[in-house]
N, CA and C atoms as an extended XYZ file, in Angstrom:
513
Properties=species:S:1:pos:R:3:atomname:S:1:resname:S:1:resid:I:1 pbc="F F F"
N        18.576       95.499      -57.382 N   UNK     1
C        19.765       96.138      -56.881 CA  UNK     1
C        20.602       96.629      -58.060 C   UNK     1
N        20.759       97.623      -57.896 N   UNK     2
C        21.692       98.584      -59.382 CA  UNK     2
C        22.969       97.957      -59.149 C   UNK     2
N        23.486       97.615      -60.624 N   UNK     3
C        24.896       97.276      -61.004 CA  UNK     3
C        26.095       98.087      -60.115 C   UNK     3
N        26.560       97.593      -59.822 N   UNK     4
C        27.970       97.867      -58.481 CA  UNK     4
C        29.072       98.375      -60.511 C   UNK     4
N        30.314       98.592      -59.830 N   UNK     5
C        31.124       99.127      -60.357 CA  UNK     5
C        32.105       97.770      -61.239 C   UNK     5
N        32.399       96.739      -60.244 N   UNK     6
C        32.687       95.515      -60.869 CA  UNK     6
C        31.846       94.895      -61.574 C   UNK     6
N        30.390       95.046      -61.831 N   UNK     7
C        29.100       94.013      -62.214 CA  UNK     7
C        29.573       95.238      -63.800 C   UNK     7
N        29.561       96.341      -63.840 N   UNK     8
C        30.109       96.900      -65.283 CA  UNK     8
C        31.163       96.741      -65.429 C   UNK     8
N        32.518       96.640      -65.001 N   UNK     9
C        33.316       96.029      -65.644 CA  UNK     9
C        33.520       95.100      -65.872 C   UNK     9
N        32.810       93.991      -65.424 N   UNK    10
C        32.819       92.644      -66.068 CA  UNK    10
C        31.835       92.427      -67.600 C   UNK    10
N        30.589       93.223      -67.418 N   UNK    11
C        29.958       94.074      -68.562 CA  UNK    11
C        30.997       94.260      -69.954 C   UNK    11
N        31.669       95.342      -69.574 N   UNK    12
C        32.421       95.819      -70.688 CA  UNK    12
C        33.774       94.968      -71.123 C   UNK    12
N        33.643       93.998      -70.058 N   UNK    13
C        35.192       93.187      -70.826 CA  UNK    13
C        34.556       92.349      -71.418 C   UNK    13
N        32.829       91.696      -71.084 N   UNK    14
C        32.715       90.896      -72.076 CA  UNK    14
C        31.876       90.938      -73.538 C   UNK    14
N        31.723       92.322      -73.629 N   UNK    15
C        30.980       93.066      -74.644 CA  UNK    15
C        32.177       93.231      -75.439 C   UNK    15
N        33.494       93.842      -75.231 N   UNK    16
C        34.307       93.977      -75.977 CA  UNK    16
C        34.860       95.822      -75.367 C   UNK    16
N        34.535       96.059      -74.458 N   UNK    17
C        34.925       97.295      -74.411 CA  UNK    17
C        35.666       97.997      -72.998 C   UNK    17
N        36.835       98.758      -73.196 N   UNK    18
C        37.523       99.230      -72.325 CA  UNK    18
C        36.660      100.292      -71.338 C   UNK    18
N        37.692      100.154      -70.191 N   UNK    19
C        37.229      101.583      -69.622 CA  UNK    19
C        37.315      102.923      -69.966 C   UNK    19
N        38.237      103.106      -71.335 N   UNK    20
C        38.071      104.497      -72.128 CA  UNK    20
C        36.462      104.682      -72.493 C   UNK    20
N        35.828      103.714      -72.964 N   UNK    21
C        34.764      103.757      -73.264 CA  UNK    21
C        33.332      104.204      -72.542 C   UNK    21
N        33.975      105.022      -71.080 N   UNK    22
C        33.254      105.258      -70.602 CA  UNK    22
C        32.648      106.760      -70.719 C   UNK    22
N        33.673      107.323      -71.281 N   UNK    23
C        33.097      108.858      -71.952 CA  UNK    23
C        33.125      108.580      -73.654 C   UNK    23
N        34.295      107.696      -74.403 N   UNK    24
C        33.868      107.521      -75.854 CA  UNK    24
C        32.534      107.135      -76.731 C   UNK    24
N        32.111      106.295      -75.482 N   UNK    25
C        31.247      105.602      -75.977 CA  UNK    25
C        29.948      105.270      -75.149 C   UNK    25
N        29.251      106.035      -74.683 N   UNK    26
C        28.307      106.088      -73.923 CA  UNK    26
C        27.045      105.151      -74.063 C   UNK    26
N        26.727      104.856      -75.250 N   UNK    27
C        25.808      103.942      -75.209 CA  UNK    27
C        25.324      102.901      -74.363 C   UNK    27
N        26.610      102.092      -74.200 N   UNK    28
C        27.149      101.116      -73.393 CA  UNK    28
C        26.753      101.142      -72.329 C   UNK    28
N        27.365      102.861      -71.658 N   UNK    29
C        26.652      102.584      -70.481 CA  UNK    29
C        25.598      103.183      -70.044 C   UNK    29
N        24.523      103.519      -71.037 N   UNK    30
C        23.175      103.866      -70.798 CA  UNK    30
C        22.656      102.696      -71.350 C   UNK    30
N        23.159      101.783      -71.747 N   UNK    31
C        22.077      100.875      -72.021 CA  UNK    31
C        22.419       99.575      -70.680 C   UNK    31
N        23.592       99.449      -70.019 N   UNK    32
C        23.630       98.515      -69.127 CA  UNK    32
C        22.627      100.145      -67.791 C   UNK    32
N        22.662      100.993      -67.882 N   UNK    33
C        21.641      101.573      -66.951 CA  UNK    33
C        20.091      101.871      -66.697 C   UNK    33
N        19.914      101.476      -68.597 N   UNK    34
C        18.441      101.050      -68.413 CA  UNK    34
C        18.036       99.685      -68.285 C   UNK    34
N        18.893       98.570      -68.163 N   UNK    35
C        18.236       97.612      -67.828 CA  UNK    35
C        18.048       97.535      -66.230 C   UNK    35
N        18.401       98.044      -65.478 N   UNK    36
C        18.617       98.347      -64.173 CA  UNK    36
C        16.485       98.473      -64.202 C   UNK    36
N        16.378       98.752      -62.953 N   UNK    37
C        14.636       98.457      -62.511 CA  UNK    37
C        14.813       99.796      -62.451 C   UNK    37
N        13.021      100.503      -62.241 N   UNK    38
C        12.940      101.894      -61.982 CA  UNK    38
C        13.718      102.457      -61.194 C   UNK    38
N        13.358      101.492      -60.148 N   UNK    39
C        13.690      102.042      -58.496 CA  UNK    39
C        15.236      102.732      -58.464 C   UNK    39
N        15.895      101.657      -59.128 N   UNK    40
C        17.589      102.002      -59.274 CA  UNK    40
C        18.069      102.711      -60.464 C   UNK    40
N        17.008      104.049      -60.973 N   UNK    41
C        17.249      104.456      -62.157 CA  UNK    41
C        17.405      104.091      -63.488 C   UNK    41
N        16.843      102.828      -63.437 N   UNK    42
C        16.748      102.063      -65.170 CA  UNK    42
C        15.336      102.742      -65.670 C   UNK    42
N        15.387      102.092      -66.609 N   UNK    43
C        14.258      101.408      -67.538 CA  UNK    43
C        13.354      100.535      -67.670 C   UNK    43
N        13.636       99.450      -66.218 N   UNK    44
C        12.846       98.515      -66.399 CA  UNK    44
C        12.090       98.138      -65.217 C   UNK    44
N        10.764       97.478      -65.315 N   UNK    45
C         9.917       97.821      -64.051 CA  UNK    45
C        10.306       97.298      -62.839 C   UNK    45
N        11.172       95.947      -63.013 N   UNK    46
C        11.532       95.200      -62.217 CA  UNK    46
C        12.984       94.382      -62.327 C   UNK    46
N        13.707       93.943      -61.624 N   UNK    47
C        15.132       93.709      -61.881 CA  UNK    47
C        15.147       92.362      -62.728 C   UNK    47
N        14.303       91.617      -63.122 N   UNK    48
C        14.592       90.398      -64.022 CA  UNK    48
C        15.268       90.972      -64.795 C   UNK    48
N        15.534       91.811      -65.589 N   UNK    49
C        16.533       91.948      -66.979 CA  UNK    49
C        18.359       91.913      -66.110 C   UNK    49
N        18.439       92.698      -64.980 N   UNK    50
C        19.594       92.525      -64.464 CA  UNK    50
C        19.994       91.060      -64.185 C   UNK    50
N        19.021       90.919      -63.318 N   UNK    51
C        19.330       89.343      -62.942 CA  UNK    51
C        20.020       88.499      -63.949 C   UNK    51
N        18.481       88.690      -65.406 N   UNK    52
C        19.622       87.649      -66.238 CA  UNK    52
C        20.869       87.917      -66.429 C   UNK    52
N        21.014       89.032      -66.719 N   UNK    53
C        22.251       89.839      -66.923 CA  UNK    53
C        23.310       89.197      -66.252 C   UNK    53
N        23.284       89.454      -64.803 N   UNK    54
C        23.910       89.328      -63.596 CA  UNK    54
C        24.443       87.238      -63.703 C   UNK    54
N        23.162       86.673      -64.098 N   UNK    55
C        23.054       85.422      -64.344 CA  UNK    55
C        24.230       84.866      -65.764 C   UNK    55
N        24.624       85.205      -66.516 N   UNK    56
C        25.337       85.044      -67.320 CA  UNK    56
C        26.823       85.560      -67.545 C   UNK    56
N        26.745       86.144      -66.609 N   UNK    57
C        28.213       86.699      -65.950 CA  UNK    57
C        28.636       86.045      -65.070 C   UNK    57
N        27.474       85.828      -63.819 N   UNK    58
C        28.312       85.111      -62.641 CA  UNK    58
C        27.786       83.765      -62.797 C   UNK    58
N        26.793       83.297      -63.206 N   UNK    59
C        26.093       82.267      -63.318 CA  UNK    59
C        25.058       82.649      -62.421 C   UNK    59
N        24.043       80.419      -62.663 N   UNK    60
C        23.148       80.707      -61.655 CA  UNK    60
C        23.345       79.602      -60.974 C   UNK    60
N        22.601       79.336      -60.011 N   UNK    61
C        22.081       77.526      -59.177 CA  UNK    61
C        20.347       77.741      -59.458 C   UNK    61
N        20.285       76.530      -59.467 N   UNK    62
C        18.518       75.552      -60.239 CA  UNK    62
C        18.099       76.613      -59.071 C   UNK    62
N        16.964       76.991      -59.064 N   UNK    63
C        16.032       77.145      -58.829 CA  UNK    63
C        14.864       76.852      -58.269 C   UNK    63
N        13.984       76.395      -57.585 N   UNK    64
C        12.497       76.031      -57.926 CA  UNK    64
C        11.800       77.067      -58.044 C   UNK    64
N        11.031       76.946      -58.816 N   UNK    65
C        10.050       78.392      -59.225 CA  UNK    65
C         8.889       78.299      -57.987 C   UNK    65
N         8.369       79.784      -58.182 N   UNK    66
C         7.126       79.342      -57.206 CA  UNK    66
C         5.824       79.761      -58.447 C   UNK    66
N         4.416       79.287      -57.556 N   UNK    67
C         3.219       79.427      -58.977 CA  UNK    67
C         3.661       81.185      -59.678 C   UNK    67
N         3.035       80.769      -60.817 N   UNK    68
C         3.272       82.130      -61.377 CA  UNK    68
C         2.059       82.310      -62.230 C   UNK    68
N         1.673       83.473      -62.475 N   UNK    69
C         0.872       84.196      -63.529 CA  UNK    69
C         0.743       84.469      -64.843 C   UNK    69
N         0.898       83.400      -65.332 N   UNK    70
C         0.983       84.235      -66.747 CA  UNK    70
C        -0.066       84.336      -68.144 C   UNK    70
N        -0.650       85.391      -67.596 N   UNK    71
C        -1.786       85.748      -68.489 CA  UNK    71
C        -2.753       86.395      -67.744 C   UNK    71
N        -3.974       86.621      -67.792 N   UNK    72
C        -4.792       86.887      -67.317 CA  UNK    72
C        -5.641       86.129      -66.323 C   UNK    72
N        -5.633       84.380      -66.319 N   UNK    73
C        -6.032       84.115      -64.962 CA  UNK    73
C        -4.543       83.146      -64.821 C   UNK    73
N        -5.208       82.999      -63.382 N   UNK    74
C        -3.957       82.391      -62.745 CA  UNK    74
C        -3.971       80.555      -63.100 C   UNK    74
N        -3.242       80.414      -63.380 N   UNK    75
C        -2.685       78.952      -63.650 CA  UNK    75
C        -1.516       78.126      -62.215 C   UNK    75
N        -1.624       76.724      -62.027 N   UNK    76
C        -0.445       76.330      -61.023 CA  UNK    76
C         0.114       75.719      -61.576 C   UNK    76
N         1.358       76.554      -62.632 N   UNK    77
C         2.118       75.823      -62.674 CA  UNK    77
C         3.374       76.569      -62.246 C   UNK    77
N         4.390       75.590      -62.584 N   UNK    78
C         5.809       75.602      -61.502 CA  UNK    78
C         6.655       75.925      -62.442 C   UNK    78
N         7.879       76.535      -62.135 N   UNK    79
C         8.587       76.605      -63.011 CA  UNK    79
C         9.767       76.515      -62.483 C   UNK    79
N        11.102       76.139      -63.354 N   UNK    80
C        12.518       76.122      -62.203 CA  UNK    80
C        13.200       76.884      -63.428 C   UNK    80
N        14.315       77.306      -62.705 N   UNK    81
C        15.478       78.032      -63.340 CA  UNK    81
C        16.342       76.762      -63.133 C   UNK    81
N        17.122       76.182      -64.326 N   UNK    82
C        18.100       75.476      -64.136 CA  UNK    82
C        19.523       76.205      -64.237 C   UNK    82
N        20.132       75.526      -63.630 N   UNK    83
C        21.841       75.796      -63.078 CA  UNK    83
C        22.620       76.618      -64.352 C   UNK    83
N        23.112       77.409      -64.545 N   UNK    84
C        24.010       78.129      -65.668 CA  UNK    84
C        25.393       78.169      -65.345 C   UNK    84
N        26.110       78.165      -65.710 N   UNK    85
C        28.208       78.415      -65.879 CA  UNK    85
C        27.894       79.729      -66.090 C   UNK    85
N        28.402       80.730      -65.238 N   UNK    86
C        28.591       81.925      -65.796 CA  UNK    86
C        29.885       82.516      -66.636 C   UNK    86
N        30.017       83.116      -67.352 N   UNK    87
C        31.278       83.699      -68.060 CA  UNK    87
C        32.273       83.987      -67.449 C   UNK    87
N        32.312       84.029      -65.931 N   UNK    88
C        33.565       84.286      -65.473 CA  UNK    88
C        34.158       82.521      -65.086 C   UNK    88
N        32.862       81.517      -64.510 N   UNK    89
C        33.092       80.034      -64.670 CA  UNK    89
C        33.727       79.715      -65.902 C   UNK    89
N        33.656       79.911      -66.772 N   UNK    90
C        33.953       79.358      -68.432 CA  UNK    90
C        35.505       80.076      -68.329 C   UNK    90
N        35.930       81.473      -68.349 N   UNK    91
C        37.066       81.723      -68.068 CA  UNK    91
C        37.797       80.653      -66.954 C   UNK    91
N        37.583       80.547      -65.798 N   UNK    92
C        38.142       79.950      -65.016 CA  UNK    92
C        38.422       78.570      -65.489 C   UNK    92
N        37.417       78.162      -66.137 N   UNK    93
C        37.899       76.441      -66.695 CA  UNK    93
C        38.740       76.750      -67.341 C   UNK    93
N        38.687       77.518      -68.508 N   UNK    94
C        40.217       77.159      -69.533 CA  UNK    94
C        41.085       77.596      -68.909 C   UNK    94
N        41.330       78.792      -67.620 N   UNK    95
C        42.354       78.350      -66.983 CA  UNK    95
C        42.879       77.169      -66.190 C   UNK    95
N        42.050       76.758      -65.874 N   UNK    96
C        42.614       75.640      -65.014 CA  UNK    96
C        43.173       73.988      -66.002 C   UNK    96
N        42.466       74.163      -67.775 N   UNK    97
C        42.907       73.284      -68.753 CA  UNK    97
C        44.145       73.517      -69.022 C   UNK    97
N        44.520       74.794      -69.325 N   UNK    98
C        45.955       75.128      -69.772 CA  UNK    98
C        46.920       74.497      -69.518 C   UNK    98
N        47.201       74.002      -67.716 N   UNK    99
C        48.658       73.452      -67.440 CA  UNK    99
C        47.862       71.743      -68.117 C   UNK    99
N        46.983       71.392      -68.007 N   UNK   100
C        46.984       70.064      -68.628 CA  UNK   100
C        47.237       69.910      -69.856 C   UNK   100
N        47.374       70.923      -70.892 N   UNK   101
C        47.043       70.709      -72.600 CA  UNK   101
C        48.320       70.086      -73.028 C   UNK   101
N        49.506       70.144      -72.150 N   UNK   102
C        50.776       69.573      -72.491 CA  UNK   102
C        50.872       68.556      -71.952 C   UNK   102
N        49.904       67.820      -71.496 N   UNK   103
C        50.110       66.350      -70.912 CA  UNK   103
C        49.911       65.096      -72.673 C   UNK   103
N        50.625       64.514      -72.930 N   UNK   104
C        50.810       63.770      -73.444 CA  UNK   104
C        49.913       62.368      -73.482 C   UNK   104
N        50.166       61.759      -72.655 N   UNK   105
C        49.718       60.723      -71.311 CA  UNK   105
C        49.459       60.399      -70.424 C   UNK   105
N        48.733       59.473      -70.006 N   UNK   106
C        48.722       59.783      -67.870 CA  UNK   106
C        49.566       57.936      -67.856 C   UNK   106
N        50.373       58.065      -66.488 N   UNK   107
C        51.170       56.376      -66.388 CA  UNK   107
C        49.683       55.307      -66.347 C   UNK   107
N        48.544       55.704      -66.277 N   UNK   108
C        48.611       54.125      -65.833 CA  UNK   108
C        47.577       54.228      -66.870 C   UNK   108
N        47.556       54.848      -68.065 N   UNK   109
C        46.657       55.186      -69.341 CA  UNK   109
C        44.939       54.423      -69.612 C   UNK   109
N        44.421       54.985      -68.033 N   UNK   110
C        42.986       54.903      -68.170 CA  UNK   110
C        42.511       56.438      -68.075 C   UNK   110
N        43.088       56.904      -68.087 N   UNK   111
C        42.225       58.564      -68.414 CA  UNK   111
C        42.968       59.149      -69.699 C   UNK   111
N        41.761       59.519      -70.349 N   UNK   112
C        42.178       59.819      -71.731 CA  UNK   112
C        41.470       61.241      -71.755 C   UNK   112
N        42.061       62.265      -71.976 N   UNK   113
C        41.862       63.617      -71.830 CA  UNK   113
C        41.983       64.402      -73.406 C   UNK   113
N        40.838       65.372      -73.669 N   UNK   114
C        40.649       65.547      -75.284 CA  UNK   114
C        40.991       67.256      -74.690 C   UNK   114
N        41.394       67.651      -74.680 N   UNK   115
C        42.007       68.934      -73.378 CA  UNK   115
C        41.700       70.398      -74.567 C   UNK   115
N        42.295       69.974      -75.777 N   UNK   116
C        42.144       71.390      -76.927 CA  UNK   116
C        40.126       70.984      -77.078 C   UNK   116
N        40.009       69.947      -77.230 N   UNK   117
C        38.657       70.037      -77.946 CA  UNK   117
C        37.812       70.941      -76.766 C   UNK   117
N        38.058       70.660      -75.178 N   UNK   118
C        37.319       70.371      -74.210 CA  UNK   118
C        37.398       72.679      -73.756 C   UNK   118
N        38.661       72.957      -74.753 N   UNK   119
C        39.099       74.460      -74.273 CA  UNK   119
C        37.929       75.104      -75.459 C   UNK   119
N        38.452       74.215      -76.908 N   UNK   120
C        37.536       74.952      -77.880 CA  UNK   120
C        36.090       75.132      -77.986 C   UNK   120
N        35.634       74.338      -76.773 N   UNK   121
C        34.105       74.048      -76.744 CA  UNK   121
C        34.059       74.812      -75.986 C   UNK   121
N        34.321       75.202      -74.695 N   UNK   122
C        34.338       76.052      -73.524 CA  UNK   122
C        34.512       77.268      -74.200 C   UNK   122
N        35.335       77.990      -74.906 N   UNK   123
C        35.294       78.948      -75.501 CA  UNK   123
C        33.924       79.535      -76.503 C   UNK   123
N        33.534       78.456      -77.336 N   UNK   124
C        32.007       78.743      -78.095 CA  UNK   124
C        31.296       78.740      -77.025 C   UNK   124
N        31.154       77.838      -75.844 N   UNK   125
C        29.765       78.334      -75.111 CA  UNK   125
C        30.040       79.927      -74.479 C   UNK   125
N        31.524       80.345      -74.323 N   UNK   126
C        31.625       81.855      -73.350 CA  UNK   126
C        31.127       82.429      -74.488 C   UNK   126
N        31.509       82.601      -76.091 N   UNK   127
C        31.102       83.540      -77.009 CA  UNK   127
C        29.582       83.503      -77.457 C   UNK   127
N        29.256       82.512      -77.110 N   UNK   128
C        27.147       82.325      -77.081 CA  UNK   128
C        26.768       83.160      -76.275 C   UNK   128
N        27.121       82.982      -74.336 N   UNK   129
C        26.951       83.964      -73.715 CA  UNK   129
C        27.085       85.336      -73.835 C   UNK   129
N        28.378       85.566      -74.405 N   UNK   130
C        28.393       86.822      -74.632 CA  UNK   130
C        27.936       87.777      -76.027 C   UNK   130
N        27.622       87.096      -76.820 N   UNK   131
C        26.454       87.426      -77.715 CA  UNK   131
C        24.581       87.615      -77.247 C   UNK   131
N        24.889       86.392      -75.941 N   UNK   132
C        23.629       86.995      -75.337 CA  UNK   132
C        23.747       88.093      -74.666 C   UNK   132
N        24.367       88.401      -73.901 N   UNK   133
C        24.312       89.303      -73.148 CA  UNK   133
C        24.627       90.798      -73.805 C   UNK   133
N        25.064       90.711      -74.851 N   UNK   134
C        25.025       92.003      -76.012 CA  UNK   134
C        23.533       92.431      -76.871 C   UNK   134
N        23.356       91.218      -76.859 N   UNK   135
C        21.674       91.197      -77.127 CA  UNK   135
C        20.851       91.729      -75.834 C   UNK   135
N        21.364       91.406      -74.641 N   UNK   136
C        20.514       92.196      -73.525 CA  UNK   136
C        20.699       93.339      -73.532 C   UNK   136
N        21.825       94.067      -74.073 N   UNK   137
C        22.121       95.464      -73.939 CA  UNK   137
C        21.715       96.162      -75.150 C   UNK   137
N        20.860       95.421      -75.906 N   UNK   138
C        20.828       96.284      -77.350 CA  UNK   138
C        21.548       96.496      -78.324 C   UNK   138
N        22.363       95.351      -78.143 N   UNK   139
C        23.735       95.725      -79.829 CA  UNK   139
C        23.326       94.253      -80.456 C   UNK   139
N        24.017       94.564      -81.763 N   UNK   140
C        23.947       93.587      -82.562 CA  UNK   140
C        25.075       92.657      -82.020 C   UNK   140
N        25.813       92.624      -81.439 N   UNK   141
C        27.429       91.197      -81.569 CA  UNK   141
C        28.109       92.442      -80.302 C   UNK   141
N        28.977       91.111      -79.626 N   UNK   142
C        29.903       92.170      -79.130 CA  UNK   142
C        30.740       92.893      -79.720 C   UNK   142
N        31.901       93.381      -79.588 N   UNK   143
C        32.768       94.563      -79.976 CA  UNK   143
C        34.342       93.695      -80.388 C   UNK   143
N        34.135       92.923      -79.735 N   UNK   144
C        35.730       92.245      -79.754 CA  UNK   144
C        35.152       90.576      -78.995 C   UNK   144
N        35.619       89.548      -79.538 N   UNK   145
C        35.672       88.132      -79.382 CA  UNK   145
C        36.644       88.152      -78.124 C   UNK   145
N        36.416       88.321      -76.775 N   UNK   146
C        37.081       87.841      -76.006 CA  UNK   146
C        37.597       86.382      -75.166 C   UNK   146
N        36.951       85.204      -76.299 N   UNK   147
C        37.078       84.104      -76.131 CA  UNK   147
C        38.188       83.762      -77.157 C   UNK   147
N        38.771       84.624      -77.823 N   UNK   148
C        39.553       84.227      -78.838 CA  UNK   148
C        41.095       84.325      -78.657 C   UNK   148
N        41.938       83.995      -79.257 N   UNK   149
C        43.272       83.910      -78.826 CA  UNK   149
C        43.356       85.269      -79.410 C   UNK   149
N        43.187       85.632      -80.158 N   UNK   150
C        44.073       87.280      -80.467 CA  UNK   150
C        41.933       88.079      -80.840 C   UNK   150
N        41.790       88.800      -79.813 N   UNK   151
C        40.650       89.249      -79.902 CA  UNK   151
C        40.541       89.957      -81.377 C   UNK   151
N        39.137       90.025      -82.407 N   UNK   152
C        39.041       90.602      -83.739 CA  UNK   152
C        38.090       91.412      -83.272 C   UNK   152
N        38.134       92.506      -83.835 N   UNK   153
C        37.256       93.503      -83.491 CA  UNK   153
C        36.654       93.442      -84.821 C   UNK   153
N        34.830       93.057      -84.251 N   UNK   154
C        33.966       92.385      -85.260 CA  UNK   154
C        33.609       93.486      -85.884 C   UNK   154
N        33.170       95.036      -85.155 N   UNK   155
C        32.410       95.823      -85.901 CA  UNK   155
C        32.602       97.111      -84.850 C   UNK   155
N        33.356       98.465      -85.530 N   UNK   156
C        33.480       99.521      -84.953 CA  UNK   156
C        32.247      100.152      -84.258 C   UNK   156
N        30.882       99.571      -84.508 N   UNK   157
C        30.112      100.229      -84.066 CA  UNK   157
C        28.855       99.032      -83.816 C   UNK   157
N        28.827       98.617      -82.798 N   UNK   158
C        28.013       97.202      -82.591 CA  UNK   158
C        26.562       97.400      -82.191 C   UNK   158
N        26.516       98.814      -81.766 N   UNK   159
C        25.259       99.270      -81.929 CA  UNK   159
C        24.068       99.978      -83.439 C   UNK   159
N        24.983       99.916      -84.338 N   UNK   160
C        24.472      100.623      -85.644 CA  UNK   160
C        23.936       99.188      -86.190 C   UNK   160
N        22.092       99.296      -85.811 N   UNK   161
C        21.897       97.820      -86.345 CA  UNK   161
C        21.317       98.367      -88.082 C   UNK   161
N        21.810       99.770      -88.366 N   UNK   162
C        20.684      100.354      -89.903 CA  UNK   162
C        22.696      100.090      -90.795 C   UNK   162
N        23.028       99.796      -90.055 N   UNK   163
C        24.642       99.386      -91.068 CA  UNK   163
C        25.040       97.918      -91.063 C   UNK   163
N        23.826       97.110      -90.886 N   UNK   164
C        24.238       95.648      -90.845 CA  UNK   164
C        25.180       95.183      -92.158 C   UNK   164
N        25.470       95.694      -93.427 N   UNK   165
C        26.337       95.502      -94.329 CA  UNK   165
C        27.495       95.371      -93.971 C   UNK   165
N        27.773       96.171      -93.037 N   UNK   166
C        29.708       96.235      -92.662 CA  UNK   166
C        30.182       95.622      -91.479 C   UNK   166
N        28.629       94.108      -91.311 N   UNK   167
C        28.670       93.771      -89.936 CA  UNK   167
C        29.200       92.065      -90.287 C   UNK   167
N        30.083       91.225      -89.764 N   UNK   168
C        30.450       90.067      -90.529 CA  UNK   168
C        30.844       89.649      -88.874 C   UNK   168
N        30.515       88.127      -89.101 N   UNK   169
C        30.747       87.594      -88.223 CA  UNK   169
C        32.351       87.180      -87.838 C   UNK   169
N        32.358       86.827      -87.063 N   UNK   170
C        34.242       86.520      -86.324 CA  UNK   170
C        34.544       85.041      -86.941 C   UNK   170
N        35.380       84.587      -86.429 N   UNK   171
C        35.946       83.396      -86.785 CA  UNK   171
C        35.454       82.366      -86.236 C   UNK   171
């Protein structure tokens, strides 16, 4: 099923890129249109590349696999997809940490809450994701750290992988 209009803008906010970027910068969105399957005008034979895609944005739930093929004769084995947090899950947690980060104490001091460590970790796993999912689209890094308190714009051009010199990682 071809990317809906929200499935790219959730795309481009977590790549690093506005909706100006939809005539500036075209790459972007010929490359979230070839991962799309034939059928729906991509590039690719079949929708697994969306899916993952789709899978790291919204998340997933486990799976059980059914037998699969892989190779030239057939083998039974099984395979499962386990459960994923998608990037919009990981947003939603550190919202919901925020009103706690000013808690001090709790009264009857058996819950002990590590609330910055628990935001700063949640934040590296959204910026893993979204380094993967820039890697699904063919760039080197996203465009802008949107897990970060003041976003850095890593590299004017995240697709120029023959200029890796002027390419430096974020914070």
């Amino acid at each position: 099923m071809a990317y809906s209009e929200q499935d790219r803008t959730y795309l481009r906010h977590f790549v690093g890129y506005g909706a100006i970027f939809l005539q500036a910068e075209p790459r972007l969105e010929n490359a979230i249109t070839a991962t799309q399957s034939e059928a729906d005008g991509g590039a690719r034979p079949d929708s697994n590349v969306e899916n993952y895609i789709k899978g790291i944005v919204y998340g997933s739930a486990a799976q059980a696999g059914n037998p699969v093929t892989p190779g030239p004769t057939t083998q039974s084995t099984t395979f499962a997809m386990p459960a994923q947090q998608g990037l919009l899950t990981l947003e939603a947690q550190i919202q919901v940490m925020w009103p706690i980060t000013f808690v001090q104490s709790s009264d009857n001091k058996e819950a002990v809450l590590d609330v910055f460590r628990g935001i700063v970790l949640l934040r590296k796993e959204g910026r893993r994701l979204c380094h993967a999912l820039a890697r699904m689209l063919g760039m080197k890094g996203v465009r802008a750290d949107v897990f970060s308190a003041a976003p850095v714009i890593l590299d004017d051009d995240p697709f120029a992988y023959d200029n890796l010199q002027h390419w430096r990682l974020g914070p």
